[in-house]
N, C-alpha and C positions, 0 to 999 in steps of 0.2 A: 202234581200235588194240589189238593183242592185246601182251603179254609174259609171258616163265614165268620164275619167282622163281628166282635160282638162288640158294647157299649165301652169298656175295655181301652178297646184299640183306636175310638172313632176319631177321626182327625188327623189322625198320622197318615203322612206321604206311604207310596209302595217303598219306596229304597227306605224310610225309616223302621216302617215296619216288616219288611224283610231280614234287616240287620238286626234290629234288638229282640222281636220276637222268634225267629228262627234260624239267628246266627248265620245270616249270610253274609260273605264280604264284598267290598265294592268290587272285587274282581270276578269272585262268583255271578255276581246281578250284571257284570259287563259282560261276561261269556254267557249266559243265557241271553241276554240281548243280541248281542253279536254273531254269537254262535248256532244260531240258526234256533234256537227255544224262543219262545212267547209268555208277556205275562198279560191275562186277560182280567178282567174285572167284571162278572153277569154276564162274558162272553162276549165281551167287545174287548180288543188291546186297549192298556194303558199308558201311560210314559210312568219312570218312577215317581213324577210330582203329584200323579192323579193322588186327592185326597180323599181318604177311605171313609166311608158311612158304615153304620150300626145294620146287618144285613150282607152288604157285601159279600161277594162269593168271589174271591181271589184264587185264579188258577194258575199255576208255572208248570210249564214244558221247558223240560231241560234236551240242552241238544244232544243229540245224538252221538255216541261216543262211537272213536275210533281208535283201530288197534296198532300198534306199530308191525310193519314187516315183518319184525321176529320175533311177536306175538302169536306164536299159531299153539292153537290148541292139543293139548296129549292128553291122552287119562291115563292117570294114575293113582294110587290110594292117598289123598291129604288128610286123613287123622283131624276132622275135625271137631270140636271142642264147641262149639257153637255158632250158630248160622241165624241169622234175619234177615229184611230186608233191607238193611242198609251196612250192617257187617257183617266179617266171617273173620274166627278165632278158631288156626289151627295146632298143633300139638308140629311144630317142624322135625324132621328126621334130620341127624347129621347126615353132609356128603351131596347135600343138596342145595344150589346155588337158588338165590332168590328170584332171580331178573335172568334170562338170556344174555350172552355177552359173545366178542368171536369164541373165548374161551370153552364156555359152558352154551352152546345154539340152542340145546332143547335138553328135554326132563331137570327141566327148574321148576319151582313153586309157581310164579307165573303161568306155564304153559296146563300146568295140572287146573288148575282154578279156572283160566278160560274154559278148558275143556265141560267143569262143573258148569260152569254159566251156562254153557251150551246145551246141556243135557236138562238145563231148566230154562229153557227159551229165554235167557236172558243178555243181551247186548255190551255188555258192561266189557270196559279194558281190564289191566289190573292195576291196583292203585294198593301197595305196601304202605303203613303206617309206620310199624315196627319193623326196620329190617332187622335181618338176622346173617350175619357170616354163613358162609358154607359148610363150614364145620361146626358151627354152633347150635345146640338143636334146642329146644322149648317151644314156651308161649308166643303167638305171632300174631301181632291185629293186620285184617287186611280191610280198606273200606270199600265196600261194593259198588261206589256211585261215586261222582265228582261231588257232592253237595256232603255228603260223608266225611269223604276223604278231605276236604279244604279246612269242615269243623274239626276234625282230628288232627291234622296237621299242627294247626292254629295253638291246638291243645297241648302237642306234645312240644312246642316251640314256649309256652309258655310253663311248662312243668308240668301238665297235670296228668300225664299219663306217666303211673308208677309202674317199674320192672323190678324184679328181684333175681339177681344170678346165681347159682351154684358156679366156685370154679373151685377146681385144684389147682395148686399150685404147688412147684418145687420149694423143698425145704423146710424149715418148722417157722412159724411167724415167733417173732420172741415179745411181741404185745397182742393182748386178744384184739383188741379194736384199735382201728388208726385211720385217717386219710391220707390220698395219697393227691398232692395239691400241685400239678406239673403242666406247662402248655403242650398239645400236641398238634403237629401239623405234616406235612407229608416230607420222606426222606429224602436226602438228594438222589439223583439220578434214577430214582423206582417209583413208579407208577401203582403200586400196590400198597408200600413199606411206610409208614408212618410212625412218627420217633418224638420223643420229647425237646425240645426247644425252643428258645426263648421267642421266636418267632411264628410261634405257633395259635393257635387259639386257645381259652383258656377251658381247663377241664380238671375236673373234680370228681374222686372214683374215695366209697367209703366202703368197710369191712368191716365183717366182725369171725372170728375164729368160731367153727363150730367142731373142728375135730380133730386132734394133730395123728398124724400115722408118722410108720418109720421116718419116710422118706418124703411123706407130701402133708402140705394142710388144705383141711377146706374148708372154705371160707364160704360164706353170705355178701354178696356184692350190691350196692347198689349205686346209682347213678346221679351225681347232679347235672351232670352236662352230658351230651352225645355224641362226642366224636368218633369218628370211623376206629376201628380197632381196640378204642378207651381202654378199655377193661385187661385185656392182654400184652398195649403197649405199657400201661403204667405199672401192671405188676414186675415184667420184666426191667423196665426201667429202675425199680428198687429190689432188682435182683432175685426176687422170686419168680422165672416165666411158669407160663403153667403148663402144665404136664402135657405132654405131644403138639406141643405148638413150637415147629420147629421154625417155622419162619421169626420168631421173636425169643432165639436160643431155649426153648423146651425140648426135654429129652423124647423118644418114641416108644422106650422100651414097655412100657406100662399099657399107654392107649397109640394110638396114630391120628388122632384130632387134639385139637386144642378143648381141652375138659373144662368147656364151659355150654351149661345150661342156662335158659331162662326159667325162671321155678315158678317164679309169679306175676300176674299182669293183672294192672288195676287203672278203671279210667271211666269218668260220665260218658254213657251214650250219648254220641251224635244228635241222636233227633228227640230221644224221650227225657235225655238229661239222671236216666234213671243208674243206679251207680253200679257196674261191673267187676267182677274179681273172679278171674282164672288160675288156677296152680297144675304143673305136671308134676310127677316128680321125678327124681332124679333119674336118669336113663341106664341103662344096665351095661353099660360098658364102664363108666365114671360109677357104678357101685361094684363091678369084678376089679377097677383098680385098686380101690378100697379095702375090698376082701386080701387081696394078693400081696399089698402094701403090709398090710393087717398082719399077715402072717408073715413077711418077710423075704416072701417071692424075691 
């Protein structure tokens, strides 16, 4: 990344003007230092204190990324929704795992996106912003770069990347809107399972009723906090799980995943600050449940 200093900026250190003008964090500016990237100044290195002049041609090399062992690349169709040079927004399929694990080795979202990188000469790992459960399918930010990825992080850690869920859930809600305000932290003895409890992190899931059927409602989900499972521990926690989410007492008869969608995804770009907004919509298994509910299937 090149920039020329304009009157603006004159005076300020590299590390200040790295962080306030282009949002990098002390840790980002120690791993290009460290990590084998350069920052140059008219083509000489600098240290972070070098003080910047009107003119200036600031250049960073970022280091070289690397992939993990069971990072290997697949091609496969990722449904993408929008691509640049610093992100990719896919449209995720239920049934597919985010990350390789012993569970899931290969055909995860990961291994499909390397493979993209690769078909466009690009070196990049995979860096998840929004994950998404395996059976949960929508909108999904991924950041293409470390320098992306650390500004989005940063973002989502601070609220500003908005999500909107479609779930079904068992039962009729008997209020249109409510929150459900519960700590969650992980179950005893399971490595996956996470439950409400007073020793938990705190987590905050809000709703509003968009549709009642016989047997299920579907709601509009949205998020103040992120915790692992959130959305399907705290429904079932107040007794509504959601439809084929057996792992969190959901029945299977209807669907066989847990019926929840990401619908919409909202958040400042990374680098242009410019404002984004994605929607899928609802995916066609979570609207045959609907139809078949509808009728009394």
């Amino acid at each position: 990344m090149k920039w020329t200093i304009t009157q603006q900026h004159e005076g300020l250190i590299i590390r200040n003007y790295l962080q306030q003008t282009h949002k990098m964090s002390k840790r980002m500016i120690k791993h290009i230092i460290h990590g084998g990237g350069s920052i140059k100044v008219n083509g000489i290195s600098r240290t972070v204190k070098y003080k910047l002049k009107a003119g200036d041609v600031v250049a960073v090399t970022f280091p070289e990324e690397r992939r993990g062992t069971m990072m290997i690349p697949e091609k496969m169709p990722l449904n993408i929704l929008y691509e640049d040079d610093d992100i990719l927004v896919i449209d995720k399929l239920p049934g597919r795992a985010v990350i390789p694990s012993y569970v899931h080795t290969s055909g995860t979202i990961a291994n499909g996106v390397l493979a993209h990188y690769d078909e466009n000469g690009l070196s990049y790992t995979f860096h998840p912003v929004t994950r998404l459960d395996r059976n949960t399918s929508g909108a999904m930010l991924i950041a293409k770069h470390r320098w992306s990825h650390s500004v989005l992080s940063d973002a989502q850690k601070n609220g500003m990347i908005d999500r909107t869920y479609f779930a079904m859930i068992e039962g009729r809600l008997p209020r249109e809107k409510g929150t459900i305000n519960a700590p969650i932290g992980r179950k005893d003895g399971s490595i996956i399972e996470r439950t409400v409890t007073e020793a938990g992190k705190h987590a905050v899931t809000h709703y509003t009723v968009l549709h009642k059927f016989r047997h299920h409602t579907l709601v509009r989900v949205t998020l103040e906090t992120g915790r692992t499972h959130q959305i399907r521990v705290h429904f079932s926690h107040a007794g509504y799980p959601l439809a084929g989410d057996d792992l969190y007492g959901g029945r299977t008869d209807y669907i066989d995943r847990q019926a929840l969608h990401c619908h919409q995804l909202s958040f400042e770009h990374p680098i242009t600050d410019e404002v984004m907004d994605f929607s899928v919509e609802i995916p066609a298994d979570m609207n045959t449940l609907s139809r078949e509910d509808r009728c009394g299937n």
